[in-house]
N, CA, C and O atoms as CSV, one atom per row, in Angstrom:
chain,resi,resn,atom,element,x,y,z
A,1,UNK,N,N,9.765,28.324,-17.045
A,1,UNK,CA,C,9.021,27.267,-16.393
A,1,UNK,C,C,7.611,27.776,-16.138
A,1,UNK,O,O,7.356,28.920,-15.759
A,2,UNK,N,N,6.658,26.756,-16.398
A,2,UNK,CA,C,5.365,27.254,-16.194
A,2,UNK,C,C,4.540,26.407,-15.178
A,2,UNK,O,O,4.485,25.256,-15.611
A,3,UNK,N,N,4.004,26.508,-14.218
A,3,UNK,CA,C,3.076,25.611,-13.767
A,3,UNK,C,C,2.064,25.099,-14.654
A,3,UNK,O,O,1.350,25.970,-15.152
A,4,UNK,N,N,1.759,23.600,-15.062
A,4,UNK,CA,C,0.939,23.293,-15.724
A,4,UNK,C,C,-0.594,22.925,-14.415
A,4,UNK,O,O,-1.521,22.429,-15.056
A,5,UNK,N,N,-0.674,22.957,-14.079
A,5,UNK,CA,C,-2.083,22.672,-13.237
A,5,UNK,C,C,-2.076,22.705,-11.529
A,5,UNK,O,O,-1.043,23.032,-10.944
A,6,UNK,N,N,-2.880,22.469,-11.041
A,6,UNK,CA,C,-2.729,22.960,-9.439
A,6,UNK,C,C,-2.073,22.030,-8.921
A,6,UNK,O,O,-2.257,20.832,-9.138
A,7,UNK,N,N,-0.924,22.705,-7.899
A,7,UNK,CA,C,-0.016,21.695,-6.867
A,7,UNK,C,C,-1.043,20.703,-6.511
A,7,UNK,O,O,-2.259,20.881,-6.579
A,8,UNK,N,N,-0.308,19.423,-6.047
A,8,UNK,CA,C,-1.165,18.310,-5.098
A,8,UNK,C,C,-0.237,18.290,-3.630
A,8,UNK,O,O,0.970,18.055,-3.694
A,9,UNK,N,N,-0.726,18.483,-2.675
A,9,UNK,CA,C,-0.456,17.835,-1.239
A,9,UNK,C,C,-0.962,16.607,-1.042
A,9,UNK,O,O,-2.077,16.087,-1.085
A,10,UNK,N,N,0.037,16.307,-0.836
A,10,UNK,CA,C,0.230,15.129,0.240
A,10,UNK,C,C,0.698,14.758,2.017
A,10,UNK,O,O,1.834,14.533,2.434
A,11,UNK,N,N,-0.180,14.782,2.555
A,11,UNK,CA,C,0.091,14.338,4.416
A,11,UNK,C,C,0.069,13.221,4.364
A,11,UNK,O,O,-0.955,12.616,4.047
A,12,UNK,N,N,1.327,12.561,4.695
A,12,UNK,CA,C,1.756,11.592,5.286
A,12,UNK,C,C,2.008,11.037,7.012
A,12,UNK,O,O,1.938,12.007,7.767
A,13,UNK,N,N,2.246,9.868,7.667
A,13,UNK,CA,C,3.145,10.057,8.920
A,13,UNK,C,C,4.360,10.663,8.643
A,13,UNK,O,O,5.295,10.272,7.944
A,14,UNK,N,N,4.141,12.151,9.595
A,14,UNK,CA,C,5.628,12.579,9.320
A,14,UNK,C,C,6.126,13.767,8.556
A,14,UNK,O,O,6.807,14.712,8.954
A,15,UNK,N,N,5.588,13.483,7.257
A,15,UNK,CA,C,5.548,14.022,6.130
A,15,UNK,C,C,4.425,15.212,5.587
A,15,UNK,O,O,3.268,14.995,5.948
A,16,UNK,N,N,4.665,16.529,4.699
A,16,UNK,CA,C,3.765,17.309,3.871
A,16,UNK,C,C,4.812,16.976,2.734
A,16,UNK,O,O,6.040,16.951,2.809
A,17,UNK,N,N,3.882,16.700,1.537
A,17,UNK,CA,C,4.616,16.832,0.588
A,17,UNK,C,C,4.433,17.355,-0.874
A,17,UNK,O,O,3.860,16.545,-1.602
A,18,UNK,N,N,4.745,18.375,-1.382
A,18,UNK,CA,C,3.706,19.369,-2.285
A,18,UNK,C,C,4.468,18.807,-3.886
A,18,UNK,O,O,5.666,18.739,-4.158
A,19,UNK,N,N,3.400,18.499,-4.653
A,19,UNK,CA,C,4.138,18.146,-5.677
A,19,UNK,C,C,3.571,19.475,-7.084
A,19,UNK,O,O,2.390,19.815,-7.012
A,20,UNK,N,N,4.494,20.157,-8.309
A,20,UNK,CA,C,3.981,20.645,-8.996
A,20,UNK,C,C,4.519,20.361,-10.123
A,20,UNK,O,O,5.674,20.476,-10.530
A,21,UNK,N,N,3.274,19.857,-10.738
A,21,UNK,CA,C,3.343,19.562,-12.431
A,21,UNK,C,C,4.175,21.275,-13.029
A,21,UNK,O,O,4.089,22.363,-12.460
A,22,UNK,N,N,4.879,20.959,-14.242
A,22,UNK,CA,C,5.421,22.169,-14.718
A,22,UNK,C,C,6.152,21.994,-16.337
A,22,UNK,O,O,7.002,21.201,-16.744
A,23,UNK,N,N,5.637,22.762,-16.812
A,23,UNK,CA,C,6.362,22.630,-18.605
A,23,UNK,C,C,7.295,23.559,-18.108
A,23,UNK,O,O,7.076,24.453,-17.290
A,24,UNK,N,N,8.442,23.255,-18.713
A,24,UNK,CA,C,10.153,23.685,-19.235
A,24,UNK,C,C,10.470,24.188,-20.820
A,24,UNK,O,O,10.860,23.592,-21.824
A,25,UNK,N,N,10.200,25.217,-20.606
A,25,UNK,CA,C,10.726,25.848,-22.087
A,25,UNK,C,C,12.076,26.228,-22.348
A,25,UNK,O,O,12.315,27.384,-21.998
A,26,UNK,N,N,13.381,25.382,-23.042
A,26,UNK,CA,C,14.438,26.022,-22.869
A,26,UNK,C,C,14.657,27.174,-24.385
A,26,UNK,O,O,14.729,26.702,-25.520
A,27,UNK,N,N,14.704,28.084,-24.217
A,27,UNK,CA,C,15.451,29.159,-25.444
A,27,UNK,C,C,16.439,29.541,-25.865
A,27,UNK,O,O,17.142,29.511,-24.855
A,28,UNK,N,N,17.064,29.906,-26.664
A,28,UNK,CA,C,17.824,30.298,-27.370
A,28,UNK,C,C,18.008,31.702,-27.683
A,28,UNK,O,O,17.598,31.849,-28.835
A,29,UNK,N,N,18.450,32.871,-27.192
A,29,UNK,CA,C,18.852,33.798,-28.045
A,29,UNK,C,C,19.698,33.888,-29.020
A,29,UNK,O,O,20.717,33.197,-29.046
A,30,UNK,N,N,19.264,35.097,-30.323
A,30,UNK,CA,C,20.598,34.875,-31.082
A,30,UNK,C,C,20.810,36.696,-30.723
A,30,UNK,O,O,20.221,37.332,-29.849
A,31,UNK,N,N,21.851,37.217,-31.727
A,31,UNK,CA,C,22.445,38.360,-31.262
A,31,UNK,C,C,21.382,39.494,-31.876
A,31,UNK,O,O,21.549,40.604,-31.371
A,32,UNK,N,N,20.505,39.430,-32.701
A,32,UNK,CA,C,19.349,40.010,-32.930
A,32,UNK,C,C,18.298,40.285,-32.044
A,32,UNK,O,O,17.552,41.261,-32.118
A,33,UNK,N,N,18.266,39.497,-31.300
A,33,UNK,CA,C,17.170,38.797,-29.858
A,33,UNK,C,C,16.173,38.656,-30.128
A,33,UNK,O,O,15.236,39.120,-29.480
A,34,UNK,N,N,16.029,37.834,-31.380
A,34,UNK,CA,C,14.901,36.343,-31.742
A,34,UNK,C,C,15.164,35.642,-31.047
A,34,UNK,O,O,16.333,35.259,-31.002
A,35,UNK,N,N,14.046,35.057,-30.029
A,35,UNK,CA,C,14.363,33.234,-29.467
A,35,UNK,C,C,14.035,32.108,-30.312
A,35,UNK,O,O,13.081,31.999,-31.083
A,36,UNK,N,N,15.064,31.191,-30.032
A,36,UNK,CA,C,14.995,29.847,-31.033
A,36,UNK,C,C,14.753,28.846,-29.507
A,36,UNK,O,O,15.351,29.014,-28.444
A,37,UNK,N,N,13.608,27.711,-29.839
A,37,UNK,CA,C,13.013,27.073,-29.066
A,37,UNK,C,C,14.381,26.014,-28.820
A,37,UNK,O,O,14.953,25.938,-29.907
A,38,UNK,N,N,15.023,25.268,-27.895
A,38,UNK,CA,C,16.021,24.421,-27.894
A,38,UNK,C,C,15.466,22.884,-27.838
A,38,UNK,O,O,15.617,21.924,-28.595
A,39,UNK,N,N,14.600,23.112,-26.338
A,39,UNK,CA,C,13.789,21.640,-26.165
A,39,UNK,C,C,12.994,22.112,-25.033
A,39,UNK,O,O,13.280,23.129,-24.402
A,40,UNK,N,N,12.143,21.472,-24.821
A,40,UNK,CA,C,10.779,21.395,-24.091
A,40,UNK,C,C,10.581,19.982,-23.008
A,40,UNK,O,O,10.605,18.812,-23.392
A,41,UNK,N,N,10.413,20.385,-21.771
A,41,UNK,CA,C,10.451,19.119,-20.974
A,41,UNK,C,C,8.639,19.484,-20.053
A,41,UNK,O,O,8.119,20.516,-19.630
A,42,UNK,N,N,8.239,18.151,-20.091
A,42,UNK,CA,C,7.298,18.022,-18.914
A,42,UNK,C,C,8.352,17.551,-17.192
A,42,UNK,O,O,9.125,16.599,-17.086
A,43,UNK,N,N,8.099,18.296,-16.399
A,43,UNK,CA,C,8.506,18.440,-15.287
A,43,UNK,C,C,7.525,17.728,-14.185
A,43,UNK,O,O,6.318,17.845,-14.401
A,44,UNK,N,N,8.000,16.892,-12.848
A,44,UNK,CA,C,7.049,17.452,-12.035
A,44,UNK,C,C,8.035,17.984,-10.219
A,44,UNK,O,O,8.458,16.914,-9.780
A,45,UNK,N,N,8.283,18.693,-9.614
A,45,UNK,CA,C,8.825,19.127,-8.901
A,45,UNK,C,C,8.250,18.639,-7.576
A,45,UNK,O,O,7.117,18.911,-7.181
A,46,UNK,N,N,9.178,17.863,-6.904
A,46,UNK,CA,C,8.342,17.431,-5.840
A,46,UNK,C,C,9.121,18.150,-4.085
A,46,UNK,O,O,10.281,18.130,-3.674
A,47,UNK,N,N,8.170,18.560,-3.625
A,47,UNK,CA,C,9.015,19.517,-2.525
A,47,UNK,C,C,8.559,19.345,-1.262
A,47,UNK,O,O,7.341,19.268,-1.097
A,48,UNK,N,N,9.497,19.249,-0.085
A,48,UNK,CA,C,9.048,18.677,1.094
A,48,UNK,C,C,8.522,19.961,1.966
A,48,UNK,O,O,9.356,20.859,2.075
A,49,UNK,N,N,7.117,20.201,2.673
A,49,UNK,CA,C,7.085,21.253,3.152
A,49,UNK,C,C,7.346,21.233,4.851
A,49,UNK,O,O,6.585,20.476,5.455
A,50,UNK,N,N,8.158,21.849,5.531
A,50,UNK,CA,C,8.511,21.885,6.593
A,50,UNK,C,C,7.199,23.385,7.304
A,50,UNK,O,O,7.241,24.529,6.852
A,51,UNK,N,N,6.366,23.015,8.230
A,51,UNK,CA,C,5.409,23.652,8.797
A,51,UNK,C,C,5.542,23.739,10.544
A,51,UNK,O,O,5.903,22.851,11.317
A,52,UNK,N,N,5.254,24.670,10.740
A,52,UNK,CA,C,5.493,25.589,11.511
A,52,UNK,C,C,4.124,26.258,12.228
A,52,UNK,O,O,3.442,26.802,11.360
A,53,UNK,N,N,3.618,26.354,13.379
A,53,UNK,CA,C,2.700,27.089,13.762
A,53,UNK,C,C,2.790,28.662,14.739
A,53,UNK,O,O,3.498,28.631,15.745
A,54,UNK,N,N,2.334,29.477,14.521
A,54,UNK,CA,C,2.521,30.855,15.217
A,54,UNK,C,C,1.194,30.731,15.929
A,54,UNK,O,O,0.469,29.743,16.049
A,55,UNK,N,N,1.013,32.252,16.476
A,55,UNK,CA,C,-0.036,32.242,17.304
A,55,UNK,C,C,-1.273,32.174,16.569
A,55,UNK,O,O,-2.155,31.790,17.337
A,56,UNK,N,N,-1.715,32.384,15.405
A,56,UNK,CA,C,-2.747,32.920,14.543
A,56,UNK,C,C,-3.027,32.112,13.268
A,56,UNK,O,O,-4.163,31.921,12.834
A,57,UNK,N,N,-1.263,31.393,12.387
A,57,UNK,CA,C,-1.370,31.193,11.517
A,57,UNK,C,C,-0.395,29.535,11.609
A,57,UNK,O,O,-0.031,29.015,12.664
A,58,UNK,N,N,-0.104,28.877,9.961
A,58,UNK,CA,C,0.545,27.962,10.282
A,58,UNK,C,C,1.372,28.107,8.975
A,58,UNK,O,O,0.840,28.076,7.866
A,59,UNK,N,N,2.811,28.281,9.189
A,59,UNK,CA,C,3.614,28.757,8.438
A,59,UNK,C,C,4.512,27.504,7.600
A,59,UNK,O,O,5.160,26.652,8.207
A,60,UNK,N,N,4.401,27.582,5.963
A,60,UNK,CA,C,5.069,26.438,5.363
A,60,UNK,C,C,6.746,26.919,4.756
A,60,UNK,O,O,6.798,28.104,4.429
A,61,UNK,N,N,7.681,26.357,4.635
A,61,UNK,CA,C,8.662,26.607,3.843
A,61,UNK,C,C,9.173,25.234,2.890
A,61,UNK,O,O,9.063,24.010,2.945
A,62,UNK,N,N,9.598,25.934,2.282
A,62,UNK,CA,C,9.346,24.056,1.185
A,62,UNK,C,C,10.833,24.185,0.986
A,62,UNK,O,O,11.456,25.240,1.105
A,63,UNK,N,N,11.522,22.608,0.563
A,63,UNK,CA,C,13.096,22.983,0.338
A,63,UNK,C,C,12.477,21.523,-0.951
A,63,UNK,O,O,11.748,20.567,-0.682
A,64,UNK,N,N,13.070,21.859,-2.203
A,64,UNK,CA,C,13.186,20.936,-3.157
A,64,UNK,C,C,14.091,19.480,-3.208
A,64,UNK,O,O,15.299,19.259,-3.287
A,65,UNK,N,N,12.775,18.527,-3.114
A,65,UNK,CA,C,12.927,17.060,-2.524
A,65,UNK,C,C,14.130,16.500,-3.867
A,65,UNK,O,O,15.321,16.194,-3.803
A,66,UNK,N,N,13.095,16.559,-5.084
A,66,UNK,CA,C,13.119,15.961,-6.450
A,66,UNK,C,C,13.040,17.031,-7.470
A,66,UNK,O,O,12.682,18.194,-7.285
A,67,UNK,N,N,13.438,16.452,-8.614
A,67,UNK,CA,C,12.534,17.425,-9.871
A,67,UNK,C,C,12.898,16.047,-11.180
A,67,UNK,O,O,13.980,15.862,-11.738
A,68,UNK,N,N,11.991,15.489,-11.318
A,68,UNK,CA,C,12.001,14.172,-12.572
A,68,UNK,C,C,11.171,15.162,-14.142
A,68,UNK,O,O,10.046,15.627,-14.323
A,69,UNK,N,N,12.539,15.108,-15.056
A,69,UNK,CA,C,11.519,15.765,-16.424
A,69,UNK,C,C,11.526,14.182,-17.648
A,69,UNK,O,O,12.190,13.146,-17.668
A,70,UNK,N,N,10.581,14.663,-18.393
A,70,UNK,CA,C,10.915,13.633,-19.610
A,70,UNK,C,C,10.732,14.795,-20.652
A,70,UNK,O,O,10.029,15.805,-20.629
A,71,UNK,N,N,11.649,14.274,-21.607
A,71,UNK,CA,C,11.295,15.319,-23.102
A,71,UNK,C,C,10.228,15.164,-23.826
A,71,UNK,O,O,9.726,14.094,-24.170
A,72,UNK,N,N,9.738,16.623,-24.154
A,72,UNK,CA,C,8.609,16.334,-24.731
A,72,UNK,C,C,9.153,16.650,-26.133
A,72,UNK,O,O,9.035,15.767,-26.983
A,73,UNK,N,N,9.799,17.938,-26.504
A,73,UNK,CA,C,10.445,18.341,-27.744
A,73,UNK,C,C,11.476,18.656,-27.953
A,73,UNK,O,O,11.971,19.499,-27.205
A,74,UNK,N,N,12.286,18.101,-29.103
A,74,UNK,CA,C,13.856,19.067,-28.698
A,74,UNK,C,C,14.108,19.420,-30.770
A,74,UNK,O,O,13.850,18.806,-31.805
A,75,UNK,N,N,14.680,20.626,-30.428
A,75,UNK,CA,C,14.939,21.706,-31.702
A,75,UNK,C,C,15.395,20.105,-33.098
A,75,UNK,O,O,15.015,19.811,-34.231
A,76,UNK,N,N,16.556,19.407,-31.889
A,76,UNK,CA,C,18.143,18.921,-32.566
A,76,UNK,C,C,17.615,17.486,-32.799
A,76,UNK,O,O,17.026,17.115,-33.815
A,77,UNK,N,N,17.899,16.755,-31.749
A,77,UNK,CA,C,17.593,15.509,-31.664
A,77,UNK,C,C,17.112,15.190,-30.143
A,77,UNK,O,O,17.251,16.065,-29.288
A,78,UNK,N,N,16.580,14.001,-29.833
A,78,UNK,CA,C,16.452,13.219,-28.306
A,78,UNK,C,C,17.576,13.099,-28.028
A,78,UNK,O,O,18.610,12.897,-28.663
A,79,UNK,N,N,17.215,13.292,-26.607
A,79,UNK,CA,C,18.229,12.959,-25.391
A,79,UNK,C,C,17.859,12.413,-24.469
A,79,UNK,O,O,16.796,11.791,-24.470
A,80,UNK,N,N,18.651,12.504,-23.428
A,80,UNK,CA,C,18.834,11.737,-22.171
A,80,UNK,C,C,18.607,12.982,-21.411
A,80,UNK,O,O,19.541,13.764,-21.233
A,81,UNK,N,N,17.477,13.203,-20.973
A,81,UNK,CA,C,17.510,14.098,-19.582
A,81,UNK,C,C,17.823,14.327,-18.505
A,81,UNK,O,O,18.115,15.357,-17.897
A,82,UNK,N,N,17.693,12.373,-18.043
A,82,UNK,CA,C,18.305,12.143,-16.857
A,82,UNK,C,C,19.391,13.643,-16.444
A,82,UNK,O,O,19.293,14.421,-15.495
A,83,UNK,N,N,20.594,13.606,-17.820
A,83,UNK,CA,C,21.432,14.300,-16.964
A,83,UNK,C,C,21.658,16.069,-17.224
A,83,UNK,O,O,22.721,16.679,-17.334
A,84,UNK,N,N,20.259,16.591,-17.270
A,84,UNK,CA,C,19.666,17.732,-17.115
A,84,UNK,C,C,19.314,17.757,-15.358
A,84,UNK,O,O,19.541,18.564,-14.456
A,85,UNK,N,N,18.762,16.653,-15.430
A,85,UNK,CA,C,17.666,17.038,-14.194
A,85,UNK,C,C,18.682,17.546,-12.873
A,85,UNK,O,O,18.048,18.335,-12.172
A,86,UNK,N,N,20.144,17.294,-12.326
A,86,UNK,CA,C,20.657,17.766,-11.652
A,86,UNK,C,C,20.707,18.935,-11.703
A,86,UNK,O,O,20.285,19.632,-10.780
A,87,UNK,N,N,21.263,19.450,-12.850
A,87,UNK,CA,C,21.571,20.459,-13.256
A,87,UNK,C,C,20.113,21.908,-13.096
A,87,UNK,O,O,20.312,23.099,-12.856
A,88,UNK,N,N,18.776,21.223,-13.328
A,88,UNK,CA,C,17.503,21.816,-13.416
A,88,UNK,C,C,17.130,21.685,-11.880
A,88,UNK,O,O,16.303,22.412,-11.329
A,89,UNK,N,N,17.813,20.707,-11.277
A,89,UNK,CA,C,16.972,21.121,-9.758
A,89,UNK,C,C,18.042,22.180,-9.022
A,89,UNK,O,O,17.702,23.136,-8.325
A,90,UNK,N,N,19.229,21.838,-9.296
A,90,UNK,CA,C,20.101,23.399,-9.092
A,90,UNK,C,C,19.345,24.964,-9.052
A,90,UNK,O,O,19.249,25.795,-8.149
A,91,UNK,N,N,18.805,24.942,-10.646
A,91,UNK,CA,C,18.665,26.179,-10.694
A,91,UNK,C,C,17.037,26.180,-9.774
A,91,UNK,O,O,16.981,26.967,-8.829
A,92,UNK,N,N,16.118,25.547,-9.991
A,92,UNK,CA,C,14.934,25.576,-9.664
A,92,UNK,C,C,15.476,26.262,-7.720
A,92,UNK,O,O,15.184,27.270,-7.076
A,93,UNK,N,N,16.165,25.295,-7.509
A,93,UNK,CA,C,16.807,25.468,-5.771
A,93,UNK,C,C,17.151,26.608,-5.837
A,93,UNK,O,O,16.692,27.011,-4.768
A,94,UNK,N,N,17.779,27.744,-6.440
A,94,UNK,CA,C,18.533,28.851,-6.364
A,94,UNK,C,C,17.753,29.421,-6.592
A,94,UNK,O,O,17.363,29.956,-5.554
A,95,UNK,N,N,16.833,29.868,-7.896
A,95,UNK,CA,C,15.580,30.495,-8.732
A,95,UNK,C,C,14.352,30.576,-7.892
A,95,UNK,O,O,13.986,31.428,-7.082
A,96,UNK,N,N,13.781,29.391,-8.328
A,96,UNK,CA,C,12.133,28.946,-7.961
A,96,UNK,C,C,11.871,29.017,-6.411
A,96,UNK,O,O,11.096,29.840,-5.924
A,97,UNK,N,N,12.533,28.149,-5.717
A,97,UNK,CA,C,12.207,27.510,-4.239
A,97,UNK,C,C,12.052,28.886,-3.202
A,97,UNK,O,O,11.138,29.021,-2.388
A,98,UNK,N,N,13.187,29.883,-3.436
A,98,UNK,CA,C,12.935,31.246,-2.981
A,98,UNK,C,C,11.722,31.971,-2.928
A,98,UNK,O,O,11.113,32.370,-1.935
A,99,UNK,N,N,11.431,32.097,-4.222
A,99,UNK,CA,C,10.365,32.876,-4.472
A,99,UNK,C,C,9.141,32.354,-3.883
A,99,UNK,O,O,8.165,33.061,-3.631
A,100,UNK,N,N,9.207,31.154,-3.676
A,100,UNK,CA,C,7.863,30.640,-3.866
A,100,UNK,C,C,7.823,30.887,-1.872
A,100,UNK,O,O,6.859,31.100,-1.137
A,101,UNK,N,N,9.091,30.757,-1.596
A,101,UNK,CA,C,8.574,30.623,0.038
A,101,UNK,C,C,8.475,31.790,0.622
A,101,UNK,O,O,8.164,31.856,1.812
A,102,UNK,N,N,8.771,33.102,-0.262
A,102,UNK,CA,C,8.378,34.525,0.559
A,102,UNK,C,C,6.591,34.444,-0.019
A,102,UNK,O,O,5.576,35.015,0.377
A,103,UNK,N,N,6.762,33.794,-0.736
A,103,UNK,CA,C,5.058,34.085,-1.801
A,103,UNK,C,C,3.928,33.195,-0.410
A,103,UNK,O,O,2.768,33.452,-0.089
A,104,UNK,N,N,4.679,32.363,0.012
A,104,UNK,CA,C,4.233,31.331,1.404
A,104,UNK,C,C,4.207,31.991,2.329
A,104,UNK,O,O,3.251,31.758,3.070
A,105,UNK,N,N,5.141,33.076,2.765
A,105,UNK,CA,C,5.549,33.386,3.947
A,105,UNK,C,C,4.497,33.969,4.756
A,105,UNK,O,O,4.769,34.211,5.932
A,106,UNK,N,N,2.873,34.340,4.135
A,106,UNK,CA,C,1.916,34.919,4.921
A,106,UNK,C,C,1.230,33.786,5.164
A,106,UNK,O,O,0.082,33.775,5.610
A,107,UNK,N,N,1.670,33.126,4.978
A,107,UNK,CA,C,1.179,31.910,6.392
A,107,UNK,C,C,-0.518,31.651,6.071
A,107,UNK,O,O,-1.125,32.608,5.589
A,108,UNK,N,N,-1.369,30.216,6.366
A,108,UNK,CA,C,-2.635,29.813,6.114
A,108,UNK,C,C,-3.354,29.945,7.561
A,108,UNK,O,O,-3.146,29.068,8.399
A,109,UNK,N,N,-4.521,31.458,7.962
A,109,UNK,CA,C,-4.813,31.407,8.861
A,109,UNK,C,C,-5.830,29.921,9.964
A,109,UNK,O,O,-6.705,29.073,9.790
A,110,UNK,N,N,-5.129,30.329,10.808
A,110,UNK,CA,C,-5.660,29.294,12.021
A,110,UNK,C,C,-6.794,29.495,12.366
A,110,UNK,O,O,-7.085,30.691,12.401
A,111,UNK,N,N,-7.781,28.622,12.714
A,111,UNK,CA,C,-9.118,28.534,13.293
A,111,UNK,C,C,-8.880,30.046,14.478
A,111,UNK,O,O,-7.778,30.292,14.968
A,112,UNK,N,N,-10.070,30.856,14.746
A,112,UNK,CA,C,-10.252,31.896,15.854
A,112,UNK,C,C,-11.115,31.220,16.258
A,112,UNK,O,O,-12.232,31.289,15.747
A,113,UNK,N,N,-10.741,30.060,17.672
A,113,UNK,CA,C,-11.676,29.943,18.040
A,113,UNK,C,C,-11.070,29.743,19.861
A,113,UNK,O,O,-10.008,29.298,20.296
A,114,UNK,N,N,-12.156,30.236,20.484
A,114,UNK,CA,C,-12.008,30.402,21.732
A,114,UNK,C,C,-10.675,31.337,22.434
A,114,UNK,O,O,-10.313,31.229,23.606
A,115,UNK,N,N,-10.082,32.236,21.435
A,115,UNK,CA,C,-8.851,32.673,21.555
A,115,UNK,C,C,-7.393,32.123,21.889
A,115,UNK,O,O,-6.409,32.573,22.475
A,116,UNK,N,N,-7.730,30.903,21.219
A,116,UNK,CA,C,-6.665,29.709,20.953
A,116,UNK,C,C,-5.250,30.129,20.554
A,116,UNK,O,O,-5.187,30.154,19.325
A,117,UNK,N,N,-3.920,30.519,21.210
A,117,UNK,CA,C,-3.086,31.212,20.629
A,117,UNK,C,C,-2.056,29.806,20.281
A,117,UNK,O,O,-1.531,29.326,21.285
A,118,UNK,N,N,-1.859,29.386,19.463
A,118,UNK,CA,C,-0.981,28.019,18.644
A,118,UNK,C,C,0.371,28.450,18.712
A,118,UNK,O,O,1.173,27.812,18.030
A,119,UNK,N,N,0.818,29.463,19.438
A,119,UNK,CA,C,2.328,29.700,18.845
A,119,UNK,C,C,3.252,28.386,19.982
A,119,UNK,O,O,4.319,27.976,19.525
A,120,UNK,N,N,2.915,27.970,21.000
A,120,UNK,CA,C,3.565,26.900,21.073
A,120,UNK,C,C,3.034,25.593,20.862
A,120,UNK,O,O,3.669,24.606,21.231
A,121,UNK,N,N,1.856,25.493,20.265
A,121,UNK,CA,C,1.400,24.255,19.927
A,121,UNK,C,C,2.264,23.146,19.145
A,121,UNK,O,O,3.067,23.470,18.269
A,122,UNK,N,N,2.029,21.758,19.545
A,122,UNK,CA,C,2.740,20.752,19.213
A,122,UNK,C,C,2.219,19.947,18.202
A,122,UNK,O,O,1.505,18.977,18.458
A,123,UNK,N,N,2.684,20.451,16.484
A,123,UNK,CA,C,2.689,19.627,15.431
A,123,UNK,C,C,2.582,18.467,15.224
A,123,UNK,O,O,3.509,17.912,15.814
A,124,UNK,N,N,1.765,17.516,14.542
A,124,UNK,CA,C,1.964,16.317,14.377
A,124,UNK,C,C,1.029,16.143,13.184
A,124,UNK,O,O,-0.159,16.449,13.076
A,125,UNK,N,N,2.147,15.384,12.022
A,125,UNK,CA,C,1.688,15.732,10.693
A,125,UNK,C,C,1.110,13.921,10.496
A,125,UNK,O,O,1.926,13.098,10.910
A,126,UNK,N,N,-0.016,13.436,9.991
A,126,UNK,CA,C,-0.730,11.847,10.207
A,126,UNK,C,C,-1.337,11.457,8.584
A,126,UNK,O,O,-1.323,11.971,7.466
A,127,UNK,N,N,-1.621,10.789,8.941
A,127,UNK,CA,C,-2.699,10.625,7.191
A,127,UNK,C,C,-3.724,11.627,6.762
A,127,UNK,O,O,-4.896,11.611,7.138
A,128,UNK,N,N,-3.259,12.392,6.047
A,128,UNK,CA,C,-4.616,13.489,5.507
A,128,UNK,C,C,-4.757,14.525,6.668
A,128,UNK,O,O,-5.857,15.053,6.830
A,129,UNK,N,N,-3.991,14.763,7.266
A,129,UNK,CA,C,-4.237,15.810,8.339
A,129,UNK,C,C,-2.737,16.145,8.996
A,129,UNK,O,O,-1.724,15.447,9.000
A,130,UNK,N,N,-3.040,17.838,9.700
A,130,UNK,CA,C,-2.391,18.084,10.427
A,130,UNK,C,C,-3.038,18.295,11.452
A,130,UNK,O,O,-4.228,18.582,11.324
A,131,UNK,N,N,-2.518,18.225,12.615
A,131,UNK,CA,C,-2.744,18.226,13.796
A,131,UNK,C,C,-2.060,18.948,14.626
A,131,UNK,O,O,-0.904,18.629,14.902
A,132,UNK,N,N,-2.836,20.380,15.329
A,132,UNK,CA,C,-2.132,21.063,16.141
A,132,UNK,C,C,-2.611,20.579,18.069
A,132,UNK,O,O,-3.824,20.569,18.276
A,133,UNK,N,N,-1.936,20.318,18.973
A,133,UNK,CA,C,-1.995,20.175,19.990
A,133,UNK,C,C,-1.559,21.214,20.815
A,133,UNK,O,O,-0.408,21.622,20.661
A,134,UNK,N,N,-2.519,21.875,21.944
A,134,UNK,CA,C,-2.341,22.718,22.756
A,134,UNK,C,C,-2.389,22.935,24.100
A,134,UNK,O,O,-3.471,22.989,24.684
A,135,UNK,N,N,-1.322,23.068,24.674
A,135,UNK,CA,C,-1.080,22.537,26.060
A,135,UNK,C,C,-2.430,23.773,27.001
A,135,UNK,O,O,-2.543,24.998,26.951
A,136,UNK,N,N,-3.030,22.976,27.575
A,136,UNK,CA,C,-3.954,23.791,28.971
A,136,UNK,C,C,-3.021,25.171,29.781
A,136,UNK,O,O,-3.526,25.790,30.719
């Protein structure tokens, strides 16, 4: 799996929601270990991010919403992907979603301002923004 171009966010009421375009290369080994191409899907992975604020930073973990592919190439003949895509958000959930949230886990630093410590600040996710609130 490759990322084809930069994630898009989306803030909603309520909602973060990170979507990533992605080409699917499936292969083939044979017992020589030449790969034979099988089929090729455009992907886009859509993942809900659950956010979190500490004292300093604001921490995301994403859990996989969706994953919709269409075929772009296949070795044999066309198919029906539809009933891949369970099967592909499985592994993406087990595989991908991991990695990506220790790769998250250093967190997007917080404004230093006035020595503002956010670790109990009160979230509220709106149109195009997050919003941290901090009690006096």
């Amino acid at each position: 799996m490759r990322v084809k171009e930069a994630p898009s966010v989306t803030l909603q009421k309520g909602k973060a929601i990170i979507s990533i375009p992605a080409n699917i290369h499936v292969l083939s080994y044979h017992p020589k270990g030449t790969p034979e191409a099988l089929f090729e899907l455009n992907a886009v992975l859509t993942l809900n991010a659950q956010l979190a604020p500490s004292a300093t930073k604001l921490h995301l973990s994403l859990s996989l919403e969706r994953l919709s592919a269409k075929l772009v190439s296949s070795f044999s003949h066309a198919f029906d992907v539809t009933r891949l895509e369970e099967w592909l958000s499985d592994v993406v959930r087990v595989a991908y979603v991991p990695k990506l949230n220790v790769d998250l886990d250093v967190g997007i630093p917080l404004p230093k301002v006035l020595n503002v410590n956010f670790a109990n600040a009160a979230l509220e996710i709106i149109e195009n923004a997050v919003v941290l609130t901090v009690a006096s």
